[in-house]
C-alpha positions in Angstrom: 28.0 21.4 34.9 29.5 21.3 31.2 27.6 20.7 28.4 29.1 17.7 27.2 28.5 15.9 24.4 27.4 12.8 26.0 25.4 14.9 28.4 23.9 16.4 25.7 22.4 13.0 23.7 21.6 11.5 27.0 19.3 14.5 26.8 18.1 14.5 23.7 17.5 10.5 24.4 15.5 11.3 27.1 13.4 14.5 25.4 12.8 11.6 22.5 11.7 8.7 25.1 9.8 11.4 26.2 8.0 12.6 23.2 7.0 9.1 22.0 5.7 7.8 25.4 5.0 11.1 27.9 3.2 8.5 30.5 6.0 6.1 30.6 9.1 8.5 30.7 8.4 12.0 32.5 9.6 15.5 31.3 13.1 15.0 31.5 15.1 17.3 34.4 15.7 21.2 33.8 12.8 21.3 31.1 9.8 23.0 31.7 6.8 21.1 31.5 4.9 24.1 29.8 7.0 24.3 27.6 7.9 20.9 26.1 4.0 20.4 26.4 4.0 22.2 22.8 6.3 19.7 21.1 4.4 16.9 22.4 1.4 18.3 21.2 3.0 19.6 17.8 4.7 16.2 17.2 1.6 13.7 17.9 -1.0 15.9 16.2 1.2 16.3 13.1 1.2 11.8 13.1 -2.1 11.7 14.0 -2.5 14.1 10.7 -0.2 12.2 8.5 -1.5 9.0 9.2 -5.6 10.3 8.9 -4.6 11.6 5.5 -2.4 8.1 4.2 -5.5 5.8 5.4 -8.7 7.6 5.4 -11.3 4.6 5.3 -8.9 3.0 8.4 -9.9 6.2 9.8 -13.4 6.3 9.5 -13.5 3.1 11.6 -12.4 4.7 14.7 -14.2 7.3 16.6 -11.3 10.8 17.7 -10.3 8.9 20.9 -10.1 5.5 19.5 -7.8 6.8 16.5 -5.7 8.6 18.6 -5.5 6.0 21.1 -4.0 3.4 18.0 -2.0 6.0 16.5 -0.4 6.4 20.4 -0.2 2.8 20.4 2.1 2.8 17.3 4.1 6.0 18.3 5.0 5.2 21.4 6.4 1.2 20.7 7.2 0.8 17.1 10.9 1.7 16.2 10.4 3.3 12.5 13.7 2.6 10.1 13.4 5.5 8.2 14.0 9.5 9.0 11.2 10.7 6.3 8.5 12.0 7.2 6.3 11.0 4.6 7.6 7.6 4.6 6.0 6.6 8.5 2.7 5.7 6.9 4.8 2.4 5.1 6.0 1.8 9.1 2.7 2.2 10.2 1.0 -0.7 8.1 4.3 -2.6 9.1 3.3 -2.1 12.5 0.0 -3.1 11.7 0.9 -6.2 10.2 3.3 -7.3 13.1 0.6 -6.4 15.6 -2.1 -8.7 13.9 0.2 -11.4 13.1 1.6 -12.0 16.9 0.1 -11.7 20.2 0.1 -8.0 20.6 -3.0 -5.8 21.4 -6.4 -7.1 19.5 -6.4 -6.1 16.2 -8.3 -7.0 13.6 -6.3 -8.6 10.7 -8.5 -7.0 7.9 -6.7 -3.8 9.5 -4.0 -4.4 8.6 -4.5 -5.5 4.9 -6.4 -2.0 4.4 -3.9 0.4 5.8 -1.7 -1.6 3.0 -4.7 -0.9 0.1 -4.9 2.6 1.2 -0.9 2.6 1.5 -0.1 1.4 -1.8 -2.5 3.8 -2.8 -0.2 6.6 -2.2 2.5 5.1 -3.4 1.0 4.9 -6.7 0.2 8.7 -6.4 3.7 9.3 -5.3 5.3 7.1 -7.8 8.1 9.3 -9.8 8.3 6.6 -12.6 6.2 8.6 -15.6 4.4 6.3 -18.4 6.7 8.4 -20.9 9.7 6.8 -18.9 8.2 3.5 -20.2 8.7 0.9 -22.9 7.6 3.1 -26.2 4.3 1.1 -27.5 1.7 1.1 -30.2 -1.7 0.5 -31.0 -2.3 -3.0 -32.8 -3.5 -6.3 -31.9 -2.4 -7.4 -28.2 -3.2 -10.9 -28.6 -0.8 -11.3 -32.0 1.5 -8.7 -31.4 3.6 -7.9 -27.9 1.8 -6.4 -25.2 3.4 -3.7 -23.4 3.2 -3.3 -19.7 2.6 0.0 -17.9 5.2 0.5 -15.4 2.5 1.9 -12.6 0.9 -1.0 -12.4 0.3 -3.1 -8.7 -1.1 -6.2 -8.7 -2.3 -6.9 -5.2 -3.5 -10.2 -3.2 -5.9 -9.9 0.0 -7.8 -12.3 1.7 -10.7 -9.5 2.5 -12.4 -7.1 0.3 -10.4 -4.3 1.3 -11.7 -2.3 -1.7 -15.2 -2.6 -0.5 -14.6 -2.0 3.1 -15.9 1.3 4.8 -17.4 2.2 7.9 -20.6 0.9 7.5 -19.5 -1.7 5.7 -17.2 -3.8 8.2 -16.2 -7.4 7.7 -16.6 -10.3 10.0 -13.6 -12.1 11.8 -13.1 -14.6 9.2 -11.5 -14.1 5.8 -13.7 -15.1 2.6 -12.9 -18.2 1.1 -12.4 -16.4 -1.8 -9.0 -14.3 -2.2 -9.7 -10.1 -3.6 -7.2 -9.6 -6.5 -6.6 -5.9 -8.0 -4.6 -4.4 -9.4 -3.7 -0.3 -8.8 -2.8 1.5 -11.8 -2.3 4.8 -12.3 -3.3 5.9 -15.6 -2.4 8.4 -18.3 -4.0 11.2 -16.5 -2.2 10.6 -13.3 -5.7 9.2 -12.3 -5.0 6.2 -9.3 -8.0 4.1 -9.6 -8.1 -0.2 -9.1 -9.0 -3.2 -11.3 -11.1 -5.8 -9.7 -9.7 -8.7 -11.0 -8.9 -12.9 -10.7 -6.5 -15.0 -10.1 -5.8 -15.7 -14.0 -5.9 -12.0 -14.2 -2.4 -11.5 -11.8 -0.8 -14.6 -13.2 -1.3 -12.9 -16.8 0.2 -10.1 -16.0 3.0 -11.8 -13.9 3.7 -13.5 -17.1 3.7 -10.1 -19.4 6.1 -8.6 -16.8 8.4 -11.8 -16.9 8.8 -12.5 -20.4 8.2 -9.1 -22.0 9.2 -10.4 -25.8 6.5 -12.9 -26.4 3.2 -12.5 -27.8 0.0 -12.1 -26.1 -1.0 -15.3 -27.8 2.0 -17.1 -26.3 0.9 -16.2 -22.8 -2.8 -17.2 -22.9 -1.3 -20.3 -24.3 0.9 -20.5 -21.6 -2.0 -20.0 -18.9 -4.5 -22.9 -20.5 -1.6 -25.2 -20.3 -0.9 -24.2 -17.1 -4.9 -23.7 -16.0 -5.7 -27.0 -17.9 -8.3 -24.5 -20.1 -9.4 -25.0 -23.5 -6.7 -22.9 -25.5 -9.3 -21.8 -28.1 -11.9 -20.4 -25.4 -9.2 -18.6 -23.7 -8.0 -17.1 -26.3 -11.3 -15.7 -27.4 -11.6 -14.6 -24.1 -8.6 -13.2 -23.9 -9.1 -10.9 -26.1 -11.9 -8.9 -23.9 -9.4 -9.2 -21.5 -6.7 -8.0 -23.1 -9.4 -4.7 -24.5 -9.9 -4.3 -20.6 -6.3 -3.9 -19.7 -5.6 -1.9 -22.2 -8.4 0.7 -21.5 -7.6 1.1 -18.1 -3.9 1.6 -19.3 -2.7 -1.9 -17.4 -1.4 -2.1 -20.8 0.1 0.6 -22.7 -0.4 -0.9 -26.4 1.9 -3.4 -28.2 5.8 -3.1 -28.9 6.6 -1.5 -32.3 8.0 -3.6 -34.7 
């Protein structure tokens, strides 16, 4: 029979459905199974890999079989939007979050908010964006002058403590009343390391990021009125604050005049 062209993608469809989901779709006809046995192997252990290496403390929660058995889980049903390679770890905490939003398999939801901790992570390591690509800023007073924002610099919202979580360390099946707020940043030294922060905190920087011209003065104004605060205690307090951010290079200095 000639190779045709549609012969030939019904083939490759069928070698694909194959791949993902070997118990659901056999080796396809005219292949031996010998010898397609090493691209099922090479493809899932080279996941399996990825995915280990993008969320390590997700992994540490599952025993070999277990991890494999999610990972599988993932492979075999989700339908990935993107051809990279390095970019299936962002469709596996989608997955995740679809699976513990609906009626899917049982997984926990706290799952789901890690693999995007650990996720975000990366991107922060991966981020091309350089702090020299960055508003230019000075040293000087951030409360009277304009604070600059870094540009790697992710202020995140969970309702667990996905910073804290670890093997050992596993949380119960409902959320603390009490949202986690960080923030990743990635500093001067290429460093990725977290702020534990508040509420104010994000809103802070939410207002640096939207209104980069005023002063830091004029935003902790803006958040007692906002808060309800005392604007002469937040603003002493902002001022520790402000030192934090900056030392952890959240903020970068103040604009030059």
């Amino acid at each position: 029979m000639a190779d045709t062209p549609t012969r030939r993608e019904a083939m490759q469809q069928a070698f694909a459905l194959h791949l993902r989901n070997p118990s659901a779709h056999p080796t396809p006809a005219g292949l031996e199974d010998r010898r397609v046995q090493v691209y099922r192997e090479l493809f899932f252990n080279n996941v399996v890999s990825l995915l280990a290496g993008n969320f390590p403390v997700l992994r540490s929660m599952y025993d070999e079989a277990g991890w494999r058995a999610r990972v599988r889980d993932w492979y075999s049903r989700h339908r990935a939007r993107t051809p990279l390679f390095p970019e299936l770890g962002r469709e596996f905490v989608r997955w995740l979050a679809r699976e513990c939003a609906g009626d899917g398999p049982a997984i926990p939801a706290w799952q789901a908010e890690l693999a995007h901790y650990e996720w975000m992570e990366v991107v922060a390591r991966n981020a091309e964006t350089d702090l020299a690509d960055g508003p230019p800023a000075a040293d000087g007073d951030l409360v009277g002058g304009v604070p600059v924002l870094s540009p790697l610099v992710w202020p995140l919202v969970y309702r667990w403590p996905v910073h804290r979580l670890r093997a050992d360390a596993r949380p119960g099946s409902t959320a603390p009343a009490q949202a986690t707020c960080l923030v990743i940043v990635r500093d001067r030294r290429d460093q990725v390391g977290f702020l534990e922060a508040n509420a104010m905190t994000l809103r802070l920087l939410a207002l640096i990021e939207a209104q980069p011209g005023c002063s830091g003065e004029a935003h902790l104004c803006r958040l007692a009125a906002e808060s309800g605060l005392d604007p002469a205690a937040l603003l002493q307090h902002g001022r520790g604050l402000f030192d934090t951010l900056r030392a952890r290079d959240i903020l970068l200095g103040v604009r030059p005049d």
